[in-house]
PDB file of the backbone (N, CA, C, O) and the ligand in Angstrom, with CONECT records:
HET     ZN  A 101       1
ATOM      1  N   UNK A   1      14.571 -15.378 -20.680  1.00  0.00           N
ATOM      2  CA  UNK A   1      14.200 -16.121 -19.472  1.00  0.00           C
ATOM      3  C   UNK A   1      12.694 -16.017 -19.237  1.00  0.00           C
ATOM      4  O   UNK A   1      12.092 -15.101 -19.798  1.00  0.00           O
ATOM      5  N   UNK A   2      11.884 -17.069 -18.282  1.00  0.00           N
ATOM      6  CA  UNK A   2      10.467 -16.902 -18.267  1.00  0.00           C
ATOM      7  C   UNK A   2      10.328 -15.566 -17.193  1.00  0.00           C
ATOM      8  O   UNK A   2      11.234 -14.788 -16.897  1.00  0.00           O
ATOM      9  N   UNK A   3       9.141 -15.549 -16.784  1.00  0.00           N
ATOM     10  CA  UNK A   3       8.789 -14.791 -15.695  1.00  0.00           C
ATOM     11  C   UNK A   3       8.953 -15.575 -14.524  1.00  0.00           C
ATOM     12  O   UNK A   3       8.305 -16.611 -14.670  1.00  0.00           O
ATOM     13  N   UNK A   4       9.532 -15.543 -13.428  1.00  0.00           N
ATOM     14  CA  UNK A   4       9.907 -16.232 -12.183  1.00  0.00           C
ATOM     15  C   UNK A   4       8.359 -16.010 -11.722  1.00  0.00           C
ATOM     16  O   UNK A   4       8.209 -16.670 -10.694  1.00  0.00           O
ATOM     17  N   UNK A   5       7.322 -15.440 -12.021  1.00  0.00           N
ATOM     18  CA  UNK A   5       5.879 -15.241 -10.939  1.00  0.00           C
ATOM     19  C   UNK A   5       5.566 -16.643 -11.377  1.00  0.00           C
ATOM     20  O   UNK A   5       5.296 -17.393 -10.438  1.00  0.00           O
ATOM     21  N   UNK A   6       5.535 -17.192 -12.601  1.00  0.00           N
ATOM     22  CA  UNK A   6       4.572 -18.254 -13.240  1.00  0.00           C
ATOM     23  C   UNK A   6       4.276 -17.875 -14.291  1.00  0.00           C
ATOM     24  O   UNK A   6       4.530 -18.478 -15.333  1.00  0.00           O
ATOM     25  N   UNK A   7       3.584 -16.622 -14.192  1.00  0.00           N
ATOM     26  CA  UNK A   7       2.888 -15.994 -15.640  1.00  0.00           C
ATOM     27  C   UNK A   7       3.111 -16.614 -16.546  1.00  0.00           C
ATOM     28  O   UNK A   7       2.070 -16.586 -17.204  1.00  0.00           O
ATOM     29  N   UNK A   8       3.912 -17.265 -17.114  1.00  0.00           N
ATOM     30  CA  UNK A   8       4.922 -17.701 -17.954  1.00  0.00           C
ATOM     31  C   UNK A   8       4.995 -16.952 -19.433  1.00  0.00           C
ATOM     32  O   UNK A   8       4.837 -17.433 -20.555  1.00  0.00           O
ATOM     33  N   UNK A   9       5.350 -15.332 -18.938  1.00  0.00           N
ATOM     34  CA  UNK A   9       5.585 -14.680 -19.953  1.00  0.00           C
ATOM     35  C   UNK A   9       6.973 -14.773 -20.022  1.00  0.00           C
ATOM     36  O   UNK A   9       7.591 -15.336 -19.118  1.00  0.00           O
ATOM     37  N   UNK A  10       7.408 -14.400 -20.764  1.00  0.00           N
ATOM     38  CA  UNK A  10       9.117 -14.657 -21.553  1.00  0.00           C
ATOM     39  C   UNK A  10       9.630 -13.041 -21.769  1.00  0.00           C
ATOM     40  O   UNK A  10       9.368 -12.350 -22.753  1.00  0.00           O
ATOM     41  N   UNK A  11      10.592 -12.547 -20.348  1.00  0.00           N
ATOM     42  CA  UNK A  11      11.214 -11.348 -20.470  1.00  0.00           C
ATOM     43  C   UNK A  11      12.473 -11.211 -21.143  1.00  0.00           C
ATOM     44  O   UNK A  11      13.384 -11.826 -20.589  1.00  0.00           O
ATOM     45  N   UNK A  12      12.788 -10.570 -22.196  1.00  0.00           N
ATOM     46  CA  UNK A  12      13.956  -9.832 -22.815  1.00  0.00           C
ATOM     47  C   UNK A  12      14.481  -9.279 -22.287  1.00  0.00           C
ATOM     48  O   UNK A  12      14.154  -8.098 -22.176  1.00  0.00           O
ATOM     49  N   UNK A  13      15.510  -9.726 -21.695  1.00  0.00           N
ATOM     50  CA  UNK A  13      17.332  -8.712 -21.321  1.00  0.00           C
ATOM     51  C   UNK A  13      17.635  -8.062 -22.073  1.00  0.00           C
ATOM     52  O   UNK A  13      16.880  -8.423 -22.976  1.00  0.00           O
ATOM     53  N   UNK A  14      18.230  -7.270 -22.482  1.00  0.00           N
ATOM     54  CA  UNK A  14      19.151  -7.010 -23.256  1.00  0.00           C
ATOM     55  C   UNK A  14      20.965  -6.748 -22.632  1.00  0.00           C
ATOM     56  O   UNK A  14      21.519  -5.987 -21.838  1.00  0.00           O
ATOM     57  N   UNK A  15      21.187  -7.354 -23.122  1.00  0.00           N
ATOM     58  CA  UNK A  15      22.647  -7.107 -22.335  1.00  0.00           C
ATOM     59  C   UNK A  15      23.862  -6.416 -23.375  1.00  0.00           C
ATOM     60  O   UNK A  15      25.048  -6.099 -23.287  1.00  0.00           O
ATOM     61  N   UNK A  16      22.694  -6.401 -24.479  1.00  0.00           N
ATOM     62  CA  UNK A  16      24.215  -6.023 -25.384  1.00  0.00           C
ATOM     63  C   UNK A  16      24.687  -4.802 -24.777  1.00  0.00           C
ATOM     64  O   UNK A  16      24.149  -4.406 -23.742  1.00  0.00           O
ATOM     65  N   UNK A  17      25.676  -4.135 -25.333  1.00  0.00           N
ATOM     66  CA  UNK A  17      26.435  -2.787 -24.909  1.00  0.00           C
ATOM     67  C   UNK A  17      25.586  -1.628 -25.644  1.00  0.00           C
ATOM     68  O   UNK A  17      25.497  -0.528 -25.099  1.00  0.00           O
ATOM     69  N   UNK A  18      24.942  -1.887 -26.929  1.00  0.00           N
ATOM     70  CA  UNK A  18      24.203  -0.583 -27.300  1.00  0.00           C
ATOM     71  C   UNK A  18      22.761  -0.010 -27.169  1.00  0.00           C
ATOM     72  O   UNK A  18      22.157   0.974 -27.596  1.00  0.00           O
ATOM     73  N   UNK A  19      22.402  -1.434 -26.124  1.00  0.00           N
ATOM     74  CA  UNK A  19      20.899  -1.424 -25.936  1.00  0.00           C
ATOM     75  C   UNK A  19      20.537  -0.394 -24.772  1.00  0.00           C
ATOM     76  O   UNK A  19      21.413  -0.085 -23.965  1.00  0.00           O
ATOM     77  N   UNK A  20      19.506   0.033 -24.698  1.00  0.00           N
ATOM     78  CA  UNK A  20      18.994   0.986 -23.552  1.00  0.00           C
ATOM     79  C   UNK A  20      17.256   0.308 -22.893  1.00  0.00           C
ATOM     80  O   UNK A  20      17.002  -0.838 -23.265  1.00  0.00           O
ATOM     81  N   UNK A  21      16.715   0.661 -22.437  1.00  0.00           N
ATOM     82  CA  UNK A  21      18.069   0.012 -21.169  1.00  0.00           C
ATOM     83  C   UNK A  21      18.309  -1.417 -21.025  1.00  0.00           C
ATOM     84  O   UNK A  21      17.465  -2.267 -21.310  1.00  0.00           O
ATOM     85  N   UNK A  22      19.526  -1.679 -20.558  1.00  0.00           N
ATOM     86  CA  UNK A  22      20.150  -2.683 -20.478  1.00  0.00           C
ATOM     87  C   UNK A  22      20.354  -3.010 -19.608  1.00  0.00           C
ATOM     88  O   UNK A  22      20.013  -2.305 -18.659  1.00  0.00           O
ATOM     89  N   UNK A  23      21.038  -4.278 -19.351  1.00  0.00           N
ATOM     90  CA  UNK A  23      21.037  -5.484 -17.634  1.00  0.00           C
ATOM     91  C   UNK A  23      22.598  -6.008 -17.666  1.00  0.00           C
ATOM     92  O   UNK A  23      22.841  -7.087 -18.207  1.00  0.00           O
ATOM     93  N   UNK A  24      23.492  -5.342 -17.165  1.00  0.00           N
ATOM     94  CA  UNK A  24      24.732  -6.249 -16.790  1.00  0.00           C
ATOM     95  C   UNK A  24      24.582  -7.762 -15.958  1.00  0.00           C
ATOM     96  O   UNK A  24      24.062  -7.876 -14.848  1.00  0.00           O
ATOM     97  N   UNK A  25      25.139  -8.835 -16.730  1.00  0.00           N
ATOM     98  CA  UNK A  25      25.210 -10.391 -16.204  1.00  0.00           C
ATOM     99  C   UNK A  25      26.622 -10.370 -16.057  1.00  0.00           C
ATOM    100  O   UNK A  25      27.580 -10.077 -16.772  1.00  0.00           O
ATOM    101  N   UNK A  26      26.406 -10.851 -14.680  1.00  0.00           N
ATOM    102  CA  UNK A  26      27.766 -11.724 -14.399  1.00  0.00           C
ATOM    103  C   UNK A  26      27.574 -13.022 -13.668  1.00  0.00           C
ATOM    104  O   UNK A  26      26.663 -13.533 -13.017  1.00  0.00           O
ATOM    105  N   UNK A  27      28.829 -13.367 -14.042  1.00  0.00           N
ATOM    106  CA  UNK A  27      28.725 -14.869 -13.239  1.00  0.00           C
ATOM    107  C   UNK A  27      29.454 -15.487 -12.433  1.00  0.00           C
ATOM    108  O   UNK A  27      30.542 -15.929 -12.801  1.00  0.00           O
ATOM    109  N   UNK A  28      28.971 -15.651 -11.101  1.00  0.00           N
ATOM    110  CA  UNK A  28      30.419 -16.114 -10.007  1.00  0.00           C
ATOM    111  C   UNK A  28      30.796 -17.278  -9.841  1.00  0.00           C
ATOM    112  O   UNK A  28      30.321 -18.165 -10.550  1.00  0.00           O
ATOM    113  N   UNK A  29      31.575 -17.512  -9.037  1.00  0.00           N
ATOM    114  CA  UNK A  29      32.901 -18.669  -9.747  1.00  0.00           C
ATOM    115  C   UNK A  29      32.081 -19.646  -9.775  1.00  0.00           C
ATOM    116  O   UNK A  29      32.629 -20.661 -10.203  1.00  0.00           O
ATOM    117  N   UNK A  30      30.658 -19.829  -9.418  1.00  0.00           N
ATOM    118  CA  UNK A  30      29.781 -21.231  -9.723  1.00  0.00           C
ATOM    119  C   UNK A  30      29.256 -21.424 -11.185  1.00  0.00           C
ATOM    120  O   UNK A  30      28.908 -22.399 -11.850  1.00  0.00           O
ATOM    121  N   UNK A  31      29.369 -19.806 -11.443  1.00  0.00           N
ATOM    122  CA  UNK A  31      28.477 -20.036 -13.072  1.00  0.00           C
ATOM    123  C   UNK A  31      27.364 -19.750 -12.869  1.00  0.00           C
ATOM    124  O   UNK A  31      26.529 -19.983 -13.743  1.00  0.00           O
ATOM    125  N   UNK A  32      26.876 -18.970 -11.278  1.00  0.00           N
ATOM    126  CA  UNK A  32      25.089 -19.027 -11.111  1.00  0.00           C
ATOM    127  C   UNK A  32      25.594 -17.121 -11.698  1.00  0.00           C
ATOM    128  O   UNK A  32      26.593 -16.422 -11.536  1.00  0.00           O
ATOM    129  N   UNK A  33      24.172 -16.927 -12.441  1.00  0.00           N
ATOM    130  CA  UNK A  33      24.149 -15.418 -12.867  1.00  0.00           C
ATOM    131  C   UNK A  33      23.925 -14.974 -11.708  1.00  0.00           C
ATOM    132  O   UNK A  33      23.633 -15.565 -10.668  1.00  0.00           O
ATOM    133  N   UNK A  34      24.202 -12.995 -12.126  1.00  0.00           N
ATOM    134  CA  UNK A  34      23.615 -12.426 -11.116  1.00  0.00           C
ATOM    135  C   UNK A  34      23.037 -11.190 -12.231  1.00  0.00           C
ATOM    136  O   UNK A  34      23.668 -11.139 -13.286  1.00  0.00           O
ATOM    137  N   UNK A  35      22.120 -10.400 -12.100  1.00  0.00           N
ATOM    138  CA  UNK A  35      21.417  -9.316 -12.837  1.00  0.00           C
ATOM    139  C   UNK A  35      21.716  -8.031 -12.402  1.00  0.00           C
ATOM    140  O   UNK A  35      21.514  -7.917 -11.193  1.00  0.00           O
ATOM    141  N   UNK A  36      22.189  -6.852 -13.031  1.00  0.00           N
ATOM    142  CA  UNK A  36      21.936  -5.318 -12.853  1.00  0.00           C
ATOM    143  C   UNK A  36      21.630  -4.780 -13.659  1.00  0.00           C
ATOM    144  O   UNK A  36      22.039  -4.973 -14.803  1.00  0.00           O
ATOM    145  N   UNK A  37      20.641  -3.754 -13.254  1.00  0.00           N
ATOM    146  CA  UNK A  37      19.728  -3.679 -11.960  1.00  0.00           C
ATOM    147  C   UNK A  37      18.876  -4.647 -11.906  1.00  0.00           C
ATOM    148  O   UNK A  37      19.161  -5.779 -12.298  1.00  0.00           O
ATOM    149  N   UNK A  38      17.291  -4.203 -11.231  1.00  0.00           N
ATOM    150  CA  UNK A  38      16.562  -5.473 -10.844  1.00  0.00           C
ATOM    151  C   UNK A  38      16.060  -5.227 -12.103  1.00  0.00           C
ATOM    152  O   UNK A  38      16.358  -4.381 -12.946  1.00  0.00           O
ATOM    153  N   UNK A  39      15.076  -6.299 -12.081  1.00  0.00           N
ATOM    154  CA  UNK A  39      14.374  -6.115 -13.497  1.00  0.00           C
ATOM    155  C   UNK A  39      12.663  -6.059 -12.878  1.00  0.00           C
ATOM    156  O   UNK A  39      12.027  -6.812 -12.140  1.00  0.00           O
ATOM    157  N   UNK A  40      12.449  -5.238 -13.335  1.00  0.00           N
ATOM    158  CA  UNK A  40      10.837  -4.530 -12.859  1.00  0.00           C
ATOM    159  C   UNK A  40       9.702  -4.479 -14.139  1.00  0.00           C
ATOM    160  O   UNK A  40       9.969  -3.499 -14.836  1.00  0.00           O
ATOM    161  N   UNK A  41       8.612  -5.170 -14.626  1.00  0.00           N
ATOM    162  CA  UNK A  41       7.879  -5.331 -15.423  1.00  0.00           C
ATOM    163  C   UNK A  41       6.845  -4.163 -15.441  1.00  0.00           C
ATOM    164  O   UNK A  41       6.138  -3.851 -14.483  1.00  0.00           O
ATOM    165  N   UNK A  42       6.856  -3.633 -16.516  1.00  0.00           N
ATOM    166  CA  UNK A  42       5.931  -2.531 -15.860  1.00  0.00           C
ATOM    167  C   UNK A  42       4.308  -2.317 -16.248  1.00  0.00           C
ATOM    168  O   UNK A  42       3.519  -1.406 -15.994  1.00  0.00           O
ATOM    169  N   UNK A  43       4.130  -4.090 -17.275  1.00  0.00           N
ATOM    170  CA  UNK A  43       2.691  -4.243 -17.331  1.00  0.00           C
ATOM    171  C   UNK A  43       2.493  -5.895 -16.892  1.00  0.00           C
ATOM    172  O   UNK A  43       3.277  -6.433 -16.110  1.00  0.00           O
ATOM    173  N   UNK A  44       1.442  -6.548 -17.449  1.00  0.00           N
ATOM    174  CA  UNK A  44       1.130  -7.522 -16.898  1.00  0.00           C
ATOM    175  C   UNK A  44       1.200  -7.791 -15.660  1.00  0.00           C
ATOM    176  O   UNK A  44       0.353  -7.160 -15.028  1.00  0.00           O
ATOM    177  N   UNK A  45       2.188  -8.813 -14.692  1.00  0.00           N
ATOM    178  CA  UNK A  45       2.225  -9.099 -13.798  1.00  0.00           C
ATOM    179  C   UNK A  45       2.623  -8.012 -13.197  1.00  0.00           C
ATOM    180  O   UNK A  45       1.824  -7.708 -12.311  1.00  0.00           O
ATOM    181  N   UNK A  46       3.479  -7.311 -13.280  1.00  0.00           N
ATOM    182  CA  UNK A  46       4.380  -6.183 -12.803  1.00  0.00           C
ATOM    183  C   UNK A  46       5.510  -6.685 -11.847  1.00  0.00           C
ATOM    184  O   UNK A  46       5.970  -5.980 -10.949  1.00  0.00           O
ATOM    185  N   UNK A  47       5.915  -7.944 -12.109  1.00  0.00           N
ATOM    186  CA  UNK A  47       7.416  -8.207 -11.077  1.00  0.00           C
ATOM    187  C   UNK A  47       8.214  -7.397 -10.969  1.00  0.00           C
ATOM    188  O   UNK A  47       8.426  -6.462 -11.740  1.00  0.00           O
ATOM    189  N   UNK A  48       8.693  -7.630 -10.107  1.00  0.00           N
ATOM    190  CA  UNK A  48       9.758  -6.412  -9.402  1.00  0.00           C
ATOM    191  C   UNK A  48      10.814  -7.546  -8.340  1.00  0.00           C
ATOM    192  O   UNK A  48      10.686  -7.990  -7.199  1.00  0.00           O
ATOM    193  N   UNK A  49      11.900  -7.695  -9.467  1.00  0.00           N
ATOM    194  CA  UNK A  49      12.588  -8.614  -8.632  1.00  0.00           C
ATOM    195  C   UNK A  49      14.246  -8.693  -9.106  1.00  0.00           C
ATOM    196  O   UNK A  49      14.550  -8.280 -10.225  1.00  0.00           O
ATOM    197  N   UNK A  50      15.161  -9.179  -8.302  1.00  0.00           N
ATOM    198  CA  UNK A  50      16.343  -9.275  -8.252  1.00  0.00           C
ATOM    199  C   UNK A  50      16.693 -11.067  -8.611  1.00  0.00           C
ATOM    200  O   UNK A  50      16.156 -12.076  -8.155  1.00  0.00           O
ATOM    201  N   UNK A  51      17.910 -10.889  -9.699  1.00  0.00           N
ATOM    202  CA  UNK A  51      18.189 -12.284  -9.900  1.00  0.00           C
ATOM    203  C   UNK A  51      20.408 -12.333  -9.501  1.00  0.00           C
ATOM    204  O   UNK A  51      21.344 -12.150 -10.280  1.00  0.00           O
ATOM    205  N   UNK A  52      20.398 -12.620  -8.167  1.00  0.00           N
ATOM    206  CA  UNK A  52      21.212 -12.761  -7.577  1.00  0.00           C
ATOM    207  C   UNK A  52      21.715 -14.256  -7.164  1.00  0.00           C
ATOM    208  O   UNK A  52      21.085 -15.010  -6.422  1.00  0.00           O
ATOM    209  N   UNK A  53      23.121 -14.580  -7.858  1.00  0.00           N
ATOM    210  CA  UNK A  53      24.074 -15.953  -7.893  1.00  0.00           C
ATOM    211  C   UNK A  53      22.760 -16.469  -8.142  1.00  0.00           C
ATOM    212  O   UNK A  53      22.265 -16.991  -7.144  1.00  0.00           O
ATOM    213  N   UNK A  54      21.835 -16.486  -9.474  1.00  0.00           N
ATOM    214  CA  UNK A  54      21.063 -17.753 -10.029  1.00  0.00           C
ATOM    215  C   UNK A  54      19.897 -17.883  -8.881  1.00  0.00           C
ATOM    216  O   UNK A  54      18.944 -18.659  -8.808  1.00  0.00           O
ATOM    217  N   UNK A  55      20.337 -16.812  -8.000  1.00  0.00           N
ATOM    218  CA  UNK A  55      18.212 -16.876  -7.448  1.00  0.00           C
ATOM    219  C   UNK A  55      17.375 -15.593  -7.652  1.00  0.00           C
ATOM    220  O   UNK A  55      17.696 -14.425  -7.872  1.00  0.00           O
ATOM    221  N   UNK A  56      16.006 -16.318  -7.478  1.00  0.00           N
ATOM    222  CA  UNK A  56      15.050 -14.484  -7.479  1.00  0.00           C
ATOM    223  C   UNK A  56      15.192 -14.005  -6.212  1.00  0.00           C
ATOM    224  O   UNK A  56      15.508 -14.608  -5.186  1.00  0.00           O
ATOM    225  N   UNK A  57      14.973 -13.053  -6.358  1.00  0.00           N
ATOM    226  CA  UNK A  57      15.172 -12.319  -5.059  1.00  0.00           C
ATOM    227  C   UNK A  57      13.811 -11.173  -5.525  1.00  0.00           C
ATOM    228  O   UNK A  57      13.809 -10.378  -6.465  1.00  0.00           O
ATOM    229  N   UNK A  58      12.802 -11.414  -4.581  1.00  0.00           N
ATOM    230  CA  UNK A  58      11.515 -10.513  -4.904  1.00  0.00           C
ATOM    231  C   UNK A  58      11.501  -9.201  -4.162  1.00  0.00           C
ATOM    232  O   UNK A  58      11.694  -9.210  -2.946  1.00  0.00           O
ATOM    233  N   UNK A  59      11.286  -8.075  -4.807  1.00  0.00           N
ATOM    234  CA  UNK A  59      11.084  -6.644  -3.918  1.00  0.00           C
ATOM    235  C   UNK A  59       9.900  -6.791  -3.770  1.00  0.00           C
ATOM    236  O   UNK A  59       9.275  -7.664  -4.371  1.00  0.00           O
ATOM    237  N   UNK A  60       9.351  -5.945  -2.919  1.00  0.00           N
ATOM    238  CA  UNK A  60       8.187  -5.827  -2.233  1.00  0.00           C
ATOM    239  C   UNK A  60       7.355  -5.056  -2.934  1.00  0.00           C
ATOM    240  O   UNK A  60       6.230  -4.809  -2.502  1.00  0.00           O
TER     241      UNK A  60
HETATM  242 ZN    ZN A 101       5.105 -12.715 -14.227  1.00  0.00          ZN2+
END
């Protein structure tokens, strides 16, 4: 997925089961994702944000 700031850097999930660390996706009965935990960048931009039923949701 891109970076929701703009940056338009391109962040890696990993969701498989043997990856560390990793991001549980699910999807509710619309099909919009949701992300666990948040996903927090810890260079460039440094986002710090929640992707809940297919929206960002920004921490402070
Ligand atoms: Zn960004």
């Amino acid at each position: 997925m891109k970076c929701p700031c703009g940056c338009g850097r391109t962040i890696e999930l990993l969701v498989i089961p043997e990856a560390s660390p990793r991001w549980n996706i699910t999807s509710d009965s619309a099909g919009r994702p949701t992300l666990h935990p948040s996903v927090h960048m810890k260079d460039g931009c440094k986002s710090h944000f929640w992707l809940r039923h297919g929206r960002v949701q920004w921490c402070k």
